[in-house]
Backbone as ProteinMPNN parsed JSONL, in Angstrom:
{"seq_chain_A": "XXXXXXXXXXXXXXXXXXXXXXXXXXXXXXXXXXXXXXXXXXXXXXXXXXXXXXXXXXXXXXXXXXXXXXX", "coords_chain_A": {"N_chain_A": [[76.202, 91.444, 65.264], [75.878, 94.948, 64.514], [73.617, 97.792, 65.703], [74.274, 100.597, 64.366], [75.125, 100.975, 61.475], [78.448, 100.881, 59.671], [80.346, 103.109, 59.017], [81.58, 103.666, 55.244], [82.569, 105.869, 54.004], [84.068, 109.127, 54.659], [82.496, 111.503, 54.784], [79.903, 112.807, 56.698], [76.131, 113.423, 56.65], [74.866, 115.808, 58.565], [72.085, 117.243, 60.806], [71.326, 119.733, 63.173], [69.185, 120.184, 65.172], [66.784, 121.572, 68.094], [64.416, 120.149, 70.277], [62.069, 119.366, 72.368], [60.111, 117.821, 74.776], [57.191, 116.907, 75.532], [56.582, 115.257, 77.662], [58.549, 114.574, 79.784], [59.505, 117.535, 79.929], [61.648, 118.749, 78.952], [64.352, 119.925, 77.331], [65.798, 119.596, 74.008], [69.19, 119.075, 72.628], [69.767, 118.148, 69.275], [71.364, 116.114, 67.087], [71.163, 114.465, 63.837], [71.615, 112.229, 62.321], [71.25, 111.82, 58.918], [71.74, 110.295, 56.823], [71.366, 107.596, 57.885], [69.169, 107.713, 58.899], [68.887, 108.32, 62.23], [69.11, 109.901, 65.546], [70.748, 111.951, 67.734], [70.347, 112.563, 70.594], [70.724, 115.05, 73.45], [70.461, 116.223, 76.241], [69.174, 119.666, 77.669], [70.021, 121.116, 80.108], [70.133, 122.203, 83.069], [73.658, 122.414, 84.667], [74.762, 119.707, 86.907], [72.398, 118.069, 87.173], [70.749, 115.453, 87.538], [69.896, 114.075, 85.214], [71.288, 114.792, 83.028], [73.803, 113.918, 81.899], [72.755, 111.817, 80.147], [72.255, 111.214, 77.875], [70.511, 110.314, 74.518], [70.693, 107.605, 71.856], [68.472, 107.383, 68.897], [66.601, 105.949, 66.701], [65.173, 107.53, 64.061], [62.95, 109.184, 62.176], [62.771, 112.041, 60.588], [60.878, 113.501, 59.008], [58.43, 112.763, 59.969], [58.023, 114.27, 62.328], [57.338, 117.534, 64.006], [60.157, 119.966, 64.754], [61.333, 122.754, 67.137], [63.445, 123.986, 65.788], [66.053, 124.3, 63.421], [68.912, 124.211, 62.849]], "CA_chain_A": [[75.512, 92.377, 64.41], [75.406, 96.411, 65.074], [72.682, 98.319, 64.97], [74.632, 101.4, 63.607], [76.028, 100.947, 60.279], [79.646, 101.287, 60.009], [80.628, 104.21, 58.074], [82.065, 103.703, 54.753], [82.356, 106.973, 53.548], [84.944, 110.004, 55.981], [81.646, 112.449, 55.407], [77.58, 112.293, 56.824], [75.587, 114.617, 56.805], [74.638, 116.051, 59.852], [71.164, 118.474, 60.45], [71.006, 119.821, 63.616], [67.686, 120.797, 66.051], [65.986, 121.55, 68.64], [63.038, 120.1, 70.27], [61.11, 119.464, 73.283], [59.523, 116.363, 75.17], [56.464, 117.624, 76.731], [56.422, 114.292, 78.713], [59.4, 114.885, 81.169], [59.491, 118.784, 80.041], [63.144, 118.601, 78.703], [64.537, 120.473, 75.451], [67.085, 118.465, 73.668], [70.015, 119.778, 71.155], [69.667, 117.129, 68.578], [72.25, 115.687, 65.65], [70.138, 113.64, 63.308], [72.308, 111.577, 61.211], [70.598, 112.143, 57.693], [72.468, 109.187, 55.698], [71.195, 106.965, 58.186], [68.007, 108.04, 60.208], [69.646, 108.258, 63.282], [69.275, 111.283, 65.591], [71.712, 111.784, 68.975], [69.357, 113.509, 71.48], [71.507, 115.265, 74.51], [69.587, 116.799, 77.081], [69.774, 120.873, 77.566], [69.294, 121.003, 81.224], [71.244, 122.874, 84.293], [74.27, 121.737, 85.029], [74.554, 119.128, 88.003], [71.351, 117.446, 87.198], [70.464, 113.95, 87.415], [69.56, 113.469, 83.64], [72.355, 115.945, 82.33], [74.574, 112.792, 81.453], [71.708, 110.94, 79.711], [72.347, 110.995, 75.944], [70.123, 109.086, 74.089], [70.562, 107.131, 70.768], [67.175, 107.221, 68.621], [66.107, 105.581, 65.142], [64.084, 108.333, 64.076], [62.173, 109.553, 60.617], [62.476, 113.823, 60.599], [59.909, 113.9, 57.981], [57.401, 112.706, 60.243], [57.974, 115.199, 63.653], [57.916, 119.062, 64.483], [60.768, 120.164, 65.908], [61.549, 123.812, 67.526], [64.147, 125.258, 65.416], [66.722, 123.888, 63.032], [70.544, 125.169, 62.61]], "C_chain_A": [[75.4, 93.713, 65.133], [74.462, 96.861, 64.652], [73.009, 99.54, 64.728], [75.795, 100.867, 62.527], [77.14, 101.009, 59.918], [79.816, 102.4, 58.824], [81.604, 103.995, 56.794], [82.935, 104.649, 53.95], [83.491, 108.039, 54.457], [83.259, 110.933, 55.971], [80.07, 111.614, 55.243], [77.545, 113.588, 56.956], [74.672, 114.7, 57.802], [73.71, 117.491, 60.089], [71.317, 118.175, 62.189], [69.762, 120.551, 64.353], [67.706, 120.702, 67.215], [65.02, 121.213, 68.646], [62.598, 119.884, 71.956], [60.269, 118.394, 73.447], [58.284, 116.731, 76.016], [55.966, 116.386, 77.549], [57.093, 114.631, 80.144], [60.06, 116.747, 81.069], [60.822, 118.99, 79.894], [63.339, 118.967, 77.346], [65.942, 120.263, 75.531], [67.892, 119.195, 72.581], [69.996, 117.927, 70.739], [70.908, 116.953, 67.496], [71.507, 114.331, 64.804], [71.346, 113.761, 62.031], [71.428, 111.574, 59.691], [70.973, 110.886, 56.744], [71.501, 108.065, 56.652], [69.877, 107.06, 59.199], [67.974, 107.602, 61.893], [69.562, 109.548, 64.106], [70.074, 111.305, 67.207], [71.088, 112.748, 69.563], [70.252, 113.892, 72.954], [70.589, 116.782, 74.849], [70.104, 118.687, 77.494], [69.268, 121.111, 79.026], [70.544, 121.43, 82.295], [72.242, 121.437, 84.713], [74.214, 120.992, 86.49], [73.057, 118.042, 87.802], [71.151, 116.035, 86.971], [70.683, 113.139, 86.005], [70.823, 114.075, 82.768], [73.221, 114.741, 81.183], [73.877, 111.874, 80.417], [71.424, 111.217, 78.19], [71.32, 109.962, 75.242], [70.657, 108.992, 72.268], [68.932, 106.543, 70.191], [67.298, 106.344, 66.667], [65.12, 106.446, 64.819], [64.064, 108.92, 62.287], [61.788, 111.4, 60.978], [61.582, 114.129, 59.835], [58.789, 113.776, 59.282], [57.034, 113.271, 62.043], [58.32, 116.547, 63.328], [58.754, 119.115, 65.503], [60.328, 121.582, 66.217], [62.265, 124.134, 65.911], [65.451, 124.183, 65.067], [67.727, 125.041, 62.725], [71.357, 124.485, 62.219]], "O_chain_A": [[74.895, 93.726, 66.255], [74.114, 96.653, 63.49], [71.953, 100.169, 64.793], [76.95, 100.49, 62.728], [76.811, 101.94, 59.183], [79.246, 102.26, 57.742], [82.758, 104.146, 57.196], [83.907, 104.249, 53.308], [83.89, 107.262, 55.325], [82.752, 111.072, 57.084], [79.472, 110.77, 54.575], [78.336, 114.495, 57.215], [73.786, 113.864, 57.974], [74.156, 118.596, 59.78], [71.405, 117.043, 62.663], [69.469, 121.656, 63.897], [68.482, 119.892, 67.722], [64.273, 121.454, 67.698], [63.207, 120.674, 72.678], [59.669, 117.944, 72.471], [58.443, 116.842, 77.232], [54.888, 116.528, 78.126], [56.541, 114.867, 81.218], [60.86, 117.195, 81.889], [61.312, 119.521, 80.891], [62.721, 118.513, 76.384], [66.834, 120.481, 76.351], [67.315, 119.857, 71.718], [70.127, 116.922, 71.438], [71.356, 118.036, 67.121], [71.409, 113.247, 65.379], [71.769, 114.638, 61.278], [70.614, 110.688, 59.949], [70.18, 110.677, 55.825], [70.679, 107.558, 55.89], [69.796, 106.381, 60.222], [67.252, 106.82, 62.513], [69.951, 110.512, 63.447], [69.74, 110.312, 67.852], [71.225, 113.879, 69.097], [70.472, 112.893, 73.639], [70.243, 117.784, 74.225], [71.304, 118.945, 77.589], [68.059, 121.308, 79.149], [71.69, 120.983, 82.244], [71.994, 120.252, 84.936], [73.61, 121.637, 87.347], [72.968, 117.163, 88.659], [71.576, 115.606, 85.898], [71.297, 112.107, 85.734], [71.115, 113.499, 81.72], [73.2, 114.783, 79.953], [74.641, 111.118, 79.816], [70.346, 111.388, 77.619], [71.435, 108.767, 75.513], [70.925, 109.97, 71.57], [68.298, 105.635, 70.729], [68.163, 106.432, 65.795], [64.029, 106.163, 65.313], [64.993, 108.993, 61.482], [60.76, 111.835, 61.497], [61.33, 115.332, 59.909], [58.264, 114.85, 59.575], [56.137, 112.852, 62.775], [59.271, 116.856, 62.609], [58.597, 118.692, 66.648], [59.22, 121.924, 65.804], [61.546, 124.495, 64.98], [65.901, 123.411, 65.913], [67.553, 126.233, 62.47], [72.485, 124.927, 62.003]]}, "name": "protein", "num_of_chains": 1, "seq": "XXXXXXXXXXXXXXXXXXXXXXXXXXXXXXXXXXXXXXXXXXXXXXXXXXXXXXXXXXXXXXXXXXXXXXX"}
């Protein structure tokens, strides 16, 4: 069993953002899968850095967070 959906479809729709973790103080460019509440969080952080590499995969609901700044 996967826990991403397989794509039936060639197009998704794709919102991207900005936001900000004020835990570890890290602002993320986001792609938030919209068909599937899904958002691909990749870290905006000087190159060379420990975390730089550290992509995450989220299950996430955009209705119910402020981001920064959508584009």
């Amino acid at each position: 069993m996967s826990t991403v959906p397989s794509l039936k479809n060639e197009s998704v729709s794709v919102s991207m953002f900005l936001d900000w973790c004020k835990y570890t103080n890290i602002f993320y460019n986001n792609l938030y899968l919209e068909d599937y509440d899904w958002v691909i969080k990749m870290p905006i952080i000087p190159q060379g850095s420990e975390t730089q590499n550290e992509i995450k995969l989220k299950k996430f609901n955009l209705t119910k967070y402020t981001y920064l700044l959508s584009y």
